[in-house]
PARO-644455 format. One record per residue (C-alpha): chain; x, y, z. Coordinates in steps of 0.05 Angstrom, whole numbers, plus 5000, padded with zeros to 4 digits. Example, Ala and Ser with C-alpha at 12.3 -4.5 7.8 and 13.67 -1.06 7.14 Angstrom:
+--------+------+------+------+
! cadena !    x !    y !    z !
+--------+------+------+------+
!      A ! 5246 ! 4910 ! 5156 !
!      A ! 5273 ! 4979 ! 5143 !
+--------+------+------+------+
end
This chain:
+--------+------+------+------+
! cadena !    x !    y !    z !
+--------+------+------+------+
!      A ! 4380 ! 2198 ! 1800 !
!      A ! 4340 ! 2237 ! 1845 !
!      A ! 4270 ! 2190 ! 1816 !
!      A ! 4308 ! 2135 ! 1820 !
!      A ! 4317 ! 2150 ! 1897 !
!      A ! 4241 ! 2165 ! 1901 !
!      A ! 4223 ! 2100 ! 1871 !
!      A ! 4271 ! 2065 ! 1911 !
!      A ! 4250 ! 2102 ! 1968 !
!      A ! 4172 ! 2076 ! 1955 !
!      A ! 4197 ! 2003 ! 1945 !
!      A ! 4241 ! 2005 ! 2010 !
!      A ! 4178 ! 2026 ! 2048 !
!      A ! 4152 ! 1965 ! 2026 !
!      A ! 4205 ! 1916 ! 2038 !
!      A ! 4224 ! 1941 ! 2101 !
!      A ! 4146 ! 1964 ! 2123 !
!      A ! 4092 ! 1933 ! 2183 !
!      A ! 4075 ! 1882 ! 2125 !
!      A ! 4139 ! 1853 ! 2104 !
!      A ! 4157 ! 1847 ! 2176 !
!      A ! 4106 ! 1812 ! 2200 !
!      A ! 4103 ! 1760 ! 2140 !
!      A ! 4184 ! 1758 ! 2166 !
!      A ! 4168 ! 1743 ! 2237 !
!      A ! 4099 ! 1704 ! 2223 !
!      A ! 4143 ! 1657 ! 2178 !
!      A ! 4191 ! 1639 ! 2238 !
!      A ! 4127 ! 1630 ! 2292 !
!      A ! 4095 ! 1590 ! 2232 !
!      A ! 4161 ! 1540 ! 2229 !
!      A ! 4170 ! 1544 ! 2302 !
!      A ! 4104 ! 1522 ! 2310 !
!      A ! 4106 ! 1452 ! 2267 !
!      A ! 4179 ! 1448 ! 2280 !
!      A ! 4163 ! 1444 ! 2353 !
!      A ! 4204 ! 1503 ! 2378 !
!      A ! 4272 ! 1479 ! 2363 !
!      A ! 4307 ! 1539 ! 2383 !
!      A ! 4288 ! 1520 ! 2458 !
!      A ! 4289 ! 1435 ! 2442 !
!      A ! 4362 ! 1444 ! 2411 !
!      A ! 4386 ! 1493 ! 2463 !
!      A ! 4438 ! 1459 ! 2503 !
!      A ! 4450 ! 1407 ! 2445 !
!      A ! 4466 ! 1465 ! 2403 !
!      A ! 4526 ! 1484 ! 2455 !
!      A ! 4549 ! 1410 ! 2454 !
!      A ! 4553 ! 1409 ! 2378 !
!      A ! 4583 ! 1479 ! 2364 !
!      A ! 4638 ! 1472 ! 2417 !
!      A ! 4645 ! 1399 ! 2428 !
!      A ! 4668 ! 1381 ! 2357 !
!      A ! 4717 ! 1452 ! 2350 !
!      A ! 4777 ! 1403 ! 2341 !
!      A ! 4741 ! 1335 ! 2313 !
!      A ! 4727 ! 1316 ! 2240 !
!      A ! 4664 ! 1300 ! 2213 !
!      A ! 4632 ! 1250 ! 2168 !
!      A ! 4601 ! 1275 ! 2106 !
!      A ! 4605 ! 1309 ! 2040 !
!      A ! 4631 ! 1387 ! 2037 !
!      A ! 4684 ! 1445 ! 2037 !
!      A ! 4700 ! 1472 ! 2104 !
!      A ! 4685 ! 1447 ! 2166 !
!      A ! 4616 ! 1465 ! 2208 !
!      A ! 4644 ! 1518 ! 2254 !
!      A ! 4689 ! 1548 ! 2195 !
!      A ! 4623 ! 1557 ! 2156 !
!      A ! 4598 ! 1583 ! 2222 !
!      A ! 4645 ! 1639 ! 2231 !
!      A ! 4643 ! 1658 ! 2158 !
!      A ! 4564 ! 1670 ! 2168 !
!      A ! 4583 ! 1709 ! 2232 !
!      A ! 4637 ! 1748 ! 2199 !
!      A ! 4568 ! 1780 ! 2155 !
!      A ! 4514 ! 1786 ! 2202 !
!      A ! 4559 ! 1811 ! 2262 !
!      A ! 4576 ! 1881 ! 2230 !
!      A ! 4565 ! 1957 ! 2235 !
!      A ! 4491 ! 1939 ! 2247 !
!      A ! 4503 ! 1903 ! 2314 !
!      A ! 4543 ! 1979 ! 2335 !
!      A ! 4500 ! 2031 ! 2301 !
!      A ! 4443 ! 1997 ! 2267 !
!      A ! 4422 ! 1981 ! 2351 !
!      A ! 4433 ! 2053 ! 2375 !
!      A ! 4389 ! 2081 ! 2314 !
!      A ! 4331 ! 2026 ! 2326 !
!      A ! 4325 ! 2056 ! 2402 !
!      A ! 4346 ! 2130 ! 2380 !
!      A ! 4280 ! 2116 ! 2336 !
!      A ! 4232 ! 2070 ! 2372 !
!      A ! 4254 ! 2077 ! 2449 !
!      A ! 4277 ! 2026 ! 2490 !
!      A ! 4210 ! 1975 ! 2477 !
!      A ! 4256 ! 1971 ! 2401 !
!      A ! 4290 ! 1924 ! 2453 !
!      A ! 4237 ! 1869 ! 2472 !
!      A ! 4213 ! 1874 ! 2387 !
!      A ! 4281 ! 1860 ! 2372 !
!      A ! 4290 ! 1805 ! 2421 !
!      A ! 4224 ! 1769 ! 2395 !
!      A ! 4240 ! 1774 ! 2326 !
!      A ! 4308 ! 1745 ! 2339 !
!      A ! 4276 ! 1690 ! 2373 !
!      A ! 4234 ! 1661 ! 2319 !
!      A ! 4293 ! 1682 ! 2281 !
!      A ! 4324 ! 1627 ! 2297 !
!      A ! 4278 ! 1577 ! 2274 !
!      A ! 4277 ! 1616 ! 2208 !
!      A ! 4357 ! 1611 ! 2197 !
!      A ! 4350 ! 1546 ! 2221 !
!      A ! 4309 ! 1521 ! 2175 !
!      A ! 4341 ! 1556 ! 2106 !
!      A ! 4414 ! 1523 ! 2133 !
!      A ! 4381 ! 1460 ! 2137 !
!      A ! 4344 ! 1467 ! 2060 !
!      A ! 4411 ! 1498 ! 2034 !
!      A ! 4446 ! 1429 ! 2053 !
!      A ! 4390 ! 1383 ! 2030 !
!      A ! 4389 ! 1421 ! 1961 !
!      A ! 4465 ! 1437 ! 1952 !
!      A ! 4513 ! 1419 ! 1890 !
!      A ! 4574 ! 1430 ! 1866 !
!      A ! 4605 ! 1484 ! 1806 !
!      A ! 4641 ! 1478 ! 1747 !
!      A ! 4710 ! 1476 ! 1786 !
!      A ! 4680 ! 1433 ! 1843 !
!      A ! 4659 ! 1478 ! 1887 !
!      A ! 4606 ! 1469 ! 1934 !
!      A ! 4544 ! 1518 ! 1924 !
!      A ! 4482 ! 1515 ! 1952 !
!      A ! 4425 ! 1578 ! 1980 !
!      A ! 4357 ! 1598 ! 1959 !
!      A ! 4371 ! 1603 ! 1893 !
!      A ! 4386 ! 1526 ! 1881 !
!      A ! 4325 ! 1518 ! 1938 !
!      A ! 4271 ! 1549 ! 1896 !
!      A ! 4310 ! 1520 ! 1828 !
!      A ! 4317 ! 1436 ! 1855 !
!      A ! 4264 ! 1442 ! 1913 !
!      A ! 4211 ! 1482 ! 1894 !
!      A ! 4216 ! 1481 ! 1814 !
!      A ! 4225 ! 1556 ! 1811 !
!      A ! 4280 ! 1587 ! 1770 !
!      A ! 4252 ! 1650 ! 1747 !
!      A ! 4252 ! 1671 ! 1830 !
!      A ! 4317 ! 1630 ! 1840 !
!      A ! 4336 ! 1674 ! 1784 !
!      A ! 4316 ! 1743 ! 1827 !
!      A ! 4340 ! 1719 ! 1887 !
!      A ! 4411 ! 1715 ! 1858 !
!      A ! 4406 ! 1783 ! 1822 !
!      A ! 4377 ! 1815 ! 1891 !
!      A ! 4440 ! 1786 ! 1934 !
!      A ! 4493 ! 1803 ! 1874 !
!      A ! 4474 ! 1869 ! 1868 !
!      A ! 4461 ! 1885 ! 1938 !
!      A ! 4528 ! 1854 ! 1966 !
!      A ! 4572 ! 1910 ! 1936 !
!      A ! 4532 ! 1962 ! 1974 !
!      A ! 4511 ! 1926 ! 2045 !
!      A ! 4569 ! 1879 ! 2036 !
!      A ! 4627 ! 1915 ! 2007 !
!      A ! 4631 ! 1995 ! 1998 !
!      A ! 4587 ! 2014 ! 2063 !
!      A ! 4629 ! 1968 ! 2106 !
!      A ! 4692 ! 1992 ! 2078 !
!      A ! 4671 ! 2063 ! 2093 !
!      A ! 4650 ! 2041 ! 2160 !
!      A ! 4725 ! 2007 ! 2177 !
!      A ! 4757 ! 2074 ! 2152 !
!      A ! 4712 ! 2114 ! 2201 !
!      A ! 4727 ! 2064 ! 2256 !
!      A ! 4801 ! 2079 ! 2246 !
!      A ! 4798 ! 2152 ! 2232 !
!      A ! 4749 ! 2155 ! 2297 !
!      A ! 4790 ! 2122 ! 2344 !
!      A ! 4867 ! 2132 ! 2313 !
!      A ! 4857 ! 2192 ! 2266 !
!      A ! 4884 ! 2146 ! 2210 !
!      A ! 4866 ! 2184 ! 2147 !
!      A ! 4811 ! 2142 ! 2106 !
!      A ! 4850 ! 2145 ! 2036 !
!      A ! 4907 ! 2099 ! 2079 !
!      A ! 4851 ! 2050 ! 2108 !
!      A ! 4829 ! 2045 ! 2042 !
!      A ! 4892 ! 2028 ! 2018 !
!      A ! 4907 ! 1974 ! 2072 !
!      A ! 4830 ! 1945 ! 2068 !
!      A ! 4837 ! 1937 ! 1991 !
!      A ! 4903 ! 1892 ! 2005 !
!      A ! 4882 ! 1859 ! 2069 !
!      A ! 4815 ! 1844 ! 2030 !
!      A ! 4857 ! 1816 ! 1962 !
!      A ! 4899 ! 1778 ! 1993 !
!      A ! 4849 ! 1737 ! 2032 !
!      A ! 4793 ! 1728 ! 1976 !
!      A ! 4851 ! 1713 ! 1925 !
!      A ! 4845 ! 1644 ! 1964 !
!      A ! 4770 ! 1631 ! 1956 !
!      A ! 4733 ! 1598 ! 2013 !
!      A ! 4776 ! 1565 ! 2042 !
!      A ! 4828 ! 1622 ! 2062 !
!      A ! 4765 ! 1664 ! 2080 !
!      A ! 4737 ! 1608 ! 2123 !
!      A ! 4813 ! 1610 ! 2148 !
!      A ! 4808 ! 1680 ! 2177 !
!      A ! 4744 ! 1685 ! 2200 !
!      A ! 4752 ! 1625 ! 2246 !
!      A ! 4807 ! 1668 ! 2281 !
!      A ! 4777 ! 1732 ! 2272 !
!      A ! 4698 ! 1724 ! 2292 !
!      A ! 4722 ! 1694 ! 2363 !
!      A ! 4765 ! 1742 ! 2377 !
!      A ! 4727 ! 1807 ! 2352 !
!      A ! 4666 ! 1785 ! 2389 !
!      A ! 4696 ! 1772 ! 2455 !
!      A ! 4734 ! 1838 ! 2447 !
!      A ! 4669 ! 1873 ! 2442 !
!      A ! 4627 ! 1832 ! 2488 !
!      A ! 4680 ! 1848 ! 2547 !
!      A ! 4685 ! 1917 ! 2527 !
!      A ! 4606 ! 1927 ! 2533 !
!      A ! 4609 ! 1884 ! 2583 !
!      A ! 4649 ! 1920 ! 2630 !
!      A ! 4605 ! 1984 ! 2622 !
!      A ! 4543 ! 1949 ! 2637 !
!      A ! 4577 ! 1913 ! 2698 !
!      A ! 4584 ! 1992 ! 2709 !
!      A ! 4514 ! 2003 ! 2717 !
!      A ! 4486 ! 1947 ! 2727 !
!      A ! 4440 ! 1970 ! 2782 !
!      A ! 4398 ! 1996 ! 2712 !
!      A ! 4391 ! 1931 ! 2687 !
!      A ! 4331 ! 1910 ! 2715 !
!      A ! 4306 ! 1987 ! 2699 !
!      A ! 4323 ! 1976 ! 2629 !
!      A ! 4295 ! 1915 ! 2618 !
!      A ! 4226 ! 1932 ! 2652 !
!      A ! 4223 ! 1997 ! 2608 !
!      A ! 4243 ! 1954 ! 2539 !
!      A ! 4169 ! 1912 ! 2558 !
!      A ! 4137 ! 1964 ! 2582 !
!      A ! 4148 ! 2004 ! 2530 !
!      A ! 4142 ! 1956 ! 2476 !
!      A ! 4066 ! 1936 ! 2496 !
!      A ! 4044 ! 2017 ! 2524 !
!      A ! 4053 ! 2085 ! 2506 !
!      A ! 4098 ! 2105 ! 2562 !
!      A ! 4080 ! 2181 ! 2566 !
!      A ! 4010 ! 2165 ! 2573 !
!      A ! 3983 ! 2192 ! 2506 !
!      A ! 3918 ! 2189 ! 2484 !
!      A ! 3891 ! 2147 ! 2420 !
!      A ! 3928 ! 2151 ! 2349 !
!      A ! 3987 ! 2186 ! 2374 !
!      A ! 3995 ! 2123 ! 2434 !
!      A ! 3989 ! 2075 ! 2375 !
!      A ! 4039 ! 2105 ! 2341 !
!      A ! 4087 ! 2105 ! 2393 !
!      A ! 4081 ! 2036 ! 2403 !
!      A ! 4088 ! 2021 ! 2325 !
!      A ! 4145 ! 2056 ! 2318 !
!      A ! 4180 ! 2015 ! 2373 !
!      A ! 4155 ! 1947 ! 2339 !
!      A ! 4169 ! 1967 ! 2275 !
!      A ! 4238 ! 1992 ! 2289 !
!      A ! 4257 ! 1927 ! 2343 !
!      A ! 4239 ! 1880 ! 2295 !
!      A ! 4271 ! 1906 ! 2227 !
!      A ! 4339 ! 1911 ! 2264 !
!      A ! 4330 ! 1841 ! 2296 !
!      A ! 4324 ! 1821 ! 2219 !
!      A ! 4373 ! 1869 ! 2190 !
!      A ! 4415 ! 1843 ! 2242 !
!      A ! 4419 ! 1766 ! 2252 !
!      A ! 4388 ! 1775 ! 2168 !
!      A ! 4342 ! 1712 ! 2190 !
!      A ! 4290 ! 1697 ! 2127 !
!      A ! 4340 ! 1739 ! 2081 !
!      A ! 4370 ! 1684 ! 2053 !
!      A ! 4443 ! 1703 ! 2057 !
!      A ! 4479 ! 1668 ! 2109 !
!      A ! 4453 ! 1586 ! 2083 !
!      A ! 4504 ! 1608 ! 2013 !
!      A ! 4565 ! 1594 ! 2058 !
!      A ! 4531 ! 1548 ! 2111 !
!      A ! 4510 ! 1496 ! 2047 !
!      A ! 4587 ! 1490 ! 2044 !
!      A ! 4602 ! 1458 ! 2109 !
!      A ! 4618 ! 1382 ! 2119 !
!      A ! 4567 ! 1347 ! 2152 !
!      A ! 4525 ! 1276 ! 2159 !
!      A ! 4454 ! 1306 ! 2166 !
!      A ! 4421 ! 1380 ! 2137 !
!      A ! 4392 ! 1384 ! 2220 !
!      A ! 4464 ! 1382 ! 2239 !
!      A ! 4494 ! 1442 ! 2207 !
!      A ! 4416 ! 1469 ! 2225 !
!      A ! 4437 ! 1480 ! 2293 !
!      A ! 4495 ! 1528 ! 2273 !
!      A ! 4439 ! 1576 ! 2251 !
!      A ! 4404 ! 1577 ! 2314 !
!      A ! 4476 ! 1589 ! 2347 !
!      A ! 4484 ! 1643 ! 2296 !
!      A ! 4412 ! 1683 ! 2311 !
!      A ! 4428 ! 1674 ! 2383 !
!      A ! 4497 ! 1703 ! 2384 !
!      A ! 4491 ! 1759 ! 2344 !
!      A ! 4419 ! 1794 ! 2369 !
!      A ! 4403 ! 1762 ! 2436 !
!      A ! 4490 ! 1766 ! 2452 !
!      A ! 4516 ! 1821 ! 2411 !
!      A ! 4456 ! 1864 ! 2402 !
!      A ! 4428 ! 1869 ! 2467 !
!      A ! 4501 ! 1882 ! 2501 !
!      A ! 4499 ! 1946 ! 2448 !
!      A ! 4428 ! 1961 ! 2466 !
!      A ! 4447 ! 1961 ! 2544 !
!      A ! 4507 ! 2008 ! 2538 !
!      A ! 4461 ! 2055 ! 2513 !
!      A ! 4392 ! 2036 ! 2555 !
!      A ! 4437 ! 2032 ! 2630 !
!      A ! 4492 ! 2091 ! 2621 !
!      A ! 4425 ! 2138 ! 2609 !
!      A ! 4460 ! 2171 ! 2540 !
!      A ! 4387 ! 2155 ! 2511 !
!      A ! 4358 ! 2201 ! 2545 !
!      A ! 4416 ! 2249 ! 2568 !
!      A ! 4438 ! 2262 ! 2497 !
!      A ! 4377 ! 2258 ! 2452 !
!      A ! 4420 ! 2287 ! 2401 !
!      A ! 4464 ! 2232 ! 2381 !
!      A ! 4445 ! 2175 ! 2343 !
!      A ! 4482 ! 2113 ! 2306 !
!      A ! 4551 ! 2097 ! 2326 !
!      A ! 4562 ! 2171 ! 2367 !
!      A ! 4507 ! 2148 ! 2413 !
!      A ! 4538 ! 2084 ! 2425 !
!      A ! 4606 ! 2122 ! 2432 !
!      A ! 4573 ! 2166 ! 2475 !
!      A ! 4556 ! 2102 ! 2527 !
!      A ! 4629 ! 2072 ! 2513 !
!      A ! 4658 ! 2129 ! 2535 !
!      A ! 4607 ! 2141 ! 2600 !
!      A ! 4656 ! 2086 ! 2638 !
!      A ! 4715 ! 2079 ! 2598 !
!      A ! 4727 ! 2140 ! 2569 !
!      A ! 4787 ! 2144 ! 2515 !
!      A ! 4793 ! 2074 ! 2518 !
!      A ! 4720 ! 2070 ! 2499 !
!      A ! 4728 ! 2107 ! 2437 !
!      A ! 4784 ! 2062 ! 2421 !
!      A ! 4747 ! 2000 ! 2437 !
!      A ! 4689 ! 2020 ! 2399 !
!      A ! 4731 ! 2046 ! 2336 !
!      A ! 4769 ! 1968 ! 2334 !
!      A ! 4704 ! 1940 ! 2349 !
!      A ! 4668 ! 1967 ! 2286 !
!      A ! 4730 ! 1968 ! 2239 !
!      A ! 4730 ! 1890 ! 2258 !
!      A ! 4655 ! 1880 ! 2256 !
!      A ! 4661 ! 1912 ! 2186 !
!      A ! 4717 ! 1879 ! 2159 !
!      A ! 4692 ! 1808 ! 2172 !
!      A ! 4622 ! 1830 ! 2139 !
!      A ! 4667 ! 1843 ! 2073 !
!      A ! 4707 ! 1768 ! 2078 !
!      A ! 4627 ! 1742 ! 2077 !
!      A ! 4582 ! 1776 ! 2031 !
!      A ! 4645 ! 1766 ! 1991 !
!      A ! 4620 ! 1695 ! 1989 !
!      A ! 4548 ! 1714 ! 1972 !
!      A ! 4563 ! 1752 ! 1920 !
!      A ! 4613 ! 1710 ! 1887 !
!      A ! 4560 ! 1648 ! 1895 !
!      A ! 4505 ! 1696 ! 1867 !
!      A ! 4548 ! 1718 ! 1808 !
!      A ! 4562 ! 1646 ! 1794 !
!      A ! 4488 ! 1622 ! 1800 !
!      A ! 4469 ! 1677 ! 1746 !
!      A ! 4537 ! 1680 ! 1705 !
!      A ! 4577 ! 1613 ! 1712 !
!      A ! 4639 ! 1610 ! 1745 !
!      A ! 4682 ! 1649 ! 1685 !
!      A ! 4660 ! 1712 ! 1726 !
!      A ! 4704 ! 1702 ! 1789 !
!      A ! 4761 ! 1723 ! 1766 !
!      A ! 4725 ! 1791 ! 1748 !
!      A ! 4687 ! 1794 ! 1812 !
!      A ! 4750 ! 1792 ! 1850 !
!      A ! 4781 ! 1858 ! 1813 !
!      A ! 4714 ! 1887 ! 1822 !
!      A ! 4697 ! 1881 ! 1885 !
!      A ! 4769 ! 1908 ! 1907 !
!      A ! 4755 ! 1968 ! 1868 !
!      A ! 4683 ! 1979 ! 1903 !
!      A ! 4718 ! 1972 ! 1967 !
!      A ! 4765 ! 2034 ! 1952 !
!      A ! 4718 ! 2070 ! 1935 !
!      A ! 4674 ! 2065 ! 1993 !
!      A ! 4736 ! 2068 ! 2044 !
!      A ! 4759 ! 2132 ! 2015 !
!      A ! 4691 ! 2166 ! 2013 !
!      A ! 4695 ! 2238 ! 1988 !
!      A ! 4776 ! 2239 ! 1982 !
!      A ! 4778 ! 2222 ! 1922 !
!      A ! 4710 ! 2242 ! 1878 !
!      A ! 4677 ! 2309 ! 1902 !
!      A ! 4607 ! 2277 ! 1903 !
!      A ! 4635 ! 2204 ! 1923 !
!      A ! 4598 ! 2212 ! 1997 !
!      A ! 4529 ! 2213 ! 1965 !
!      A ! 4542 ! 2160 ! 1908 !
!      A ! 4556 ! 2124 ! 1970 !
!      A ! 4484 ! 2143 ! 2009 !
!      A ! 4456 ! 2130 ! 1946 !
!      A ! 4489 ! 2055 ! 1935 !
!      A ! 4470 ! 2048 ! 2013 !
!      A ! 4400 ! 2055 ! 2003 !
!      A ! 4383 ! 2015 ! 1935 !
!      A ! 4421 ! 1964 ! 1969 !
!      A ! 4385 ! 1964 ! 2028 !
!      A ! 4319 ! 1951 ! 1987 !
!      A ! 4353 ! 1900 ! 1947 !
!      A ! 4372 ! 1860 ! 2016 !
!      A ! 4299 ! 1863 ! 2042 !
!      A ! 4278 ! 1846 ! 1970 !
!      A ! 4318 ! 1778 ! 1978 !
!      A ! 4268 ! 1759 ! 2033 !
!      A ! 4201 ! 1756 ! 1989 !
!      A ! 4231 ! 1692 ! 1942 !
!      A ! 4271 ! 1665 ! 2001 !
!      A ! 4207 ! 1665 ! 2051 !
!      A ! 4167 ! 1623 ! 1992 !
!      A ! 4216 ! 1573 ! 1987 !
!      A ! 4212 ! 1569 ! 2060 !
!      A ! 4129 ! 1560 ! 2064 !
!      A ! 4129 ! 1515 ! 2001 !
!      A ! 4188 ! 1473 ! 2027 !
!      A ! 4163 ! 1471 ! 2105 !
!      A ! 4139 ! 1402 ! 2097 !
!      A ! 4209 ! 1380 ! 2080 !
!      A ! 4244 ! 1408 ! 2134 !
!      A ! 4194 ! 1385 ! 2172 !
!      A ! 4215 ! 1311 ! 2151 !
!      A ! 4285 ! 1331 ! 2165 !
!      A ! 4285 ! 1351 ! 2222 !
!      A ! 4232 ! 1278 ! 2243 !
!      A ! 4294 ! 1247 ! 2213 !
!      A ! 4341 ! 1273 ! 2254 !
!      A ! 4313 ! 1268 ! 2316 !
!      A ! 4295 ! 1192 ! 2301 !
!      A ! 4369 ! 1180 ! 2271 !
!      A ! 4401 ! 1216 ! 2347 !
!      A ! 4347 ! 1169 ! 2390 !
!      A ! 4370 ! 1108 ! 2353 !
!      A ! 4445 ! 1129 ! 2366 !
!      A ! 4451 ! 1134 ! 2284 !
!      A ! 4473 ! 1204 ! 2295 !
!      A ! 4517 ! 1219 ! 2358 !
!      A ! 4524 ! 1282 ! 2387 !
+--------+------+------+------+
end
């Protein structure tokens, strides 16, 4: 185990390293670029279509609705990450992890937009007449390449029962036994049943609860963090100008390599949790977007800039100014993760913090497991047909346990768990590499797409 770690380790560096990054963020500048920055063009028409057709129903072929699919991608990218994946990226890189994160995010969006608007274009249905669609049927239909559809679907399957499934578990035990004292072994217990009985109904119950619970979690958090910024928000401005200033310069004044380095480490850290994060040019969040019901790929397109936008330049930059305005950054250099975003929480609110903060991430944690559920069930299927459902289902309960309990149950359960953690985390930035080259060899037909749509909305074709 322990060389399987080291090689893991090596790889990780890789996926997750200055050069991987960069291809990451140079692929959303690059489709930005011939796109003609849609993330600013479709701003306010973006706002019109997510919240001006809530209640209407659209034209088209599909599963769930556009916002259902929507909250079901939310329910995965708004998790632990948003809470403690935020506080470790500044505990790591300083406040300038802020402004990386914030650019990333930003040609983020014209990343996730354009894999939600190939997952439409290239979608089918299942053996039982489900809708299916992702990179894998991208690279298999679009690009004519099933040996990396293939990978793609054995990265996301086996990563979704560590990043999607046991870590999150563990994470909405902690939440509860941080905040209420609840034992984990009994949030196991009721996150194993809660979890059954919703995925017991396939995508349409999950779709279900997510479109109740995504609204309501993130509002709960966003007034929460809200109200301590509001706190201190004389340090806004302060917080912001430090996140540029030291983003682009060394802010202690050090000379050459060690300057350079400081700088790095703020880039490298702003921008891997802006991916980790919002998981733009990943490839997960298009499985459960290729389901919705809609007249034109550009359409449901617009959901994954809304997505991007909510979760990092929303979510993740609330988190970030908790920690950058209440001064715990620097005043307890110490904490890291989800105690130094406690730690800011509780600089205003106190108790009440803690408790906000322990809902908060049970939530954020729970709704992760409802979507990679999806992923992984559309992965196994890709690679296994849909006999394996059935199987997944029993299987991904039991992961769940697991990881909720922790060490109550095995002696050495805790580090099986940092363990499955980390190859999973290497096996999520490994679903970038086939998902970014169905992106670059496809960008000519999203580019056509998108020329589509915008002719189709001038003639009045497409109302929105």
């Amino acid at each position: 185990m322990e060389k399987v770690m080291e090689i893991n380790g090596i790889i990780n560096g890789i996926v997750w390293g200055p050069w991987m990054l960069a291809l990451l963020v140079g692929t959303g500048v690059y489709l930005t670029v011939i796109l003609g920055l849609p993330q600013l063009r479709y701003f306010f028409l973006m706002f019109k279509e997510v919240f001006g057709n809530l209640g209407s129903k659209k034209d088209g072929e599909g599963a769930i609705s556009s916002f259902a699919a929507l909250s079901t991608a939310l329910a995965s990218t708004v998790g632990t990450g948003n809470i403690a994946g935020v506080a470790t990226a500044l505990h790591l890189g300083g406040p300038g992890a802020l402004f990386w994160m914030l650019v990333s995010a930003f040609f983020g969006m014209t990343t996730k937009m354009a894999e939600v608007i190939l997952a439409v274009r290239f979608r089918e249905k299942d053996d039982l007449g489900n809708w299916r669609g992702g990179t894998m049927y991208i690279l298999e239909k679009g690009a004519n390449a099933k040996w990396l559809a293939w990978l793609f679907a054995l990265f996301g399957f086996l990563a979704s029962f560590g990043i999607g499934c046991a870590v999150q578990s563990n994470s909405v035990a902690e939440g509860f036994e941080m905040g209420f004292g609840i034992p984990y072994l009994w949030s196991g217990v009721v996150v194993a049943i809660l979890t059954a009985l919703v995925i017991i109904g396939g995508l349409k119950r999950i779709s279900d609860v997510t479109t109740y619970l995504v609204p309501f979690m993130a509002i709960f958090y966003i007034v929460g963090a809200g109200i301590v910024v509001f706190t201190h928000s004389e340090m806004i401005p302060t917080a912001f100008a430090n996140a540029f200033n030291m983003a682009i310069s060394d802010p202690m004044a050090m000379p050459g390599a060690i300057a350079g380095w400081t700088i790095r480490q703020a880039m490298v850290k702003g921008v891997a949790r802006g991916v980790f994060s919002n998981e733009a040019g990943l490839g997960s969040a298009p499985m459960v977007h290729a389901t919705a019901v809609v007249d034109h790929p550009c359409r449901q397109g617009m959901y994954g800039i809304f997505e991007v936008f909510v979760d990092t330049i929303v979510i993740c930059t609330l988190t970030a100014l908790v920690i950058l305005t209440s001064g715990v950054l620097t005043g307890r250099p110490e904490l890291s993760g989800a105690q130094l975003t406690l730690s800011g929480f509780e600089s205003v609110l106190g108790n009440t913090g803690t408790i906000i903060l322990s809902v908060g991430l049970a939530l954020f944690a729970f709704s992760t497991i409802l979507g990679w559920y999806w992923y992984s069930e559309t992965c196994g299927t890709y690679l296994l047909g849909t006999k394996v459902i059935p199987i997944l289902k029993v299987l991904w309960i039991a992961v769940l346990f697991v990881g909720a309990t922790g060490g109550v149950l095995l002696g050495n359960a805790m580090q099986f768990l940092e363990h499955l953690w980390d190859m999973s985390d290497t096996l999520n930035g490994l679903m970038a590499v086939p998902n970014l080259v169905a992106l670059l060899i496809l960008s000519g037909e999203v580019r056509r797409l998108v020329s589509d749509f915008d002719k189709k909305r001038r003639s009045g074709e497409i109302k929105i």
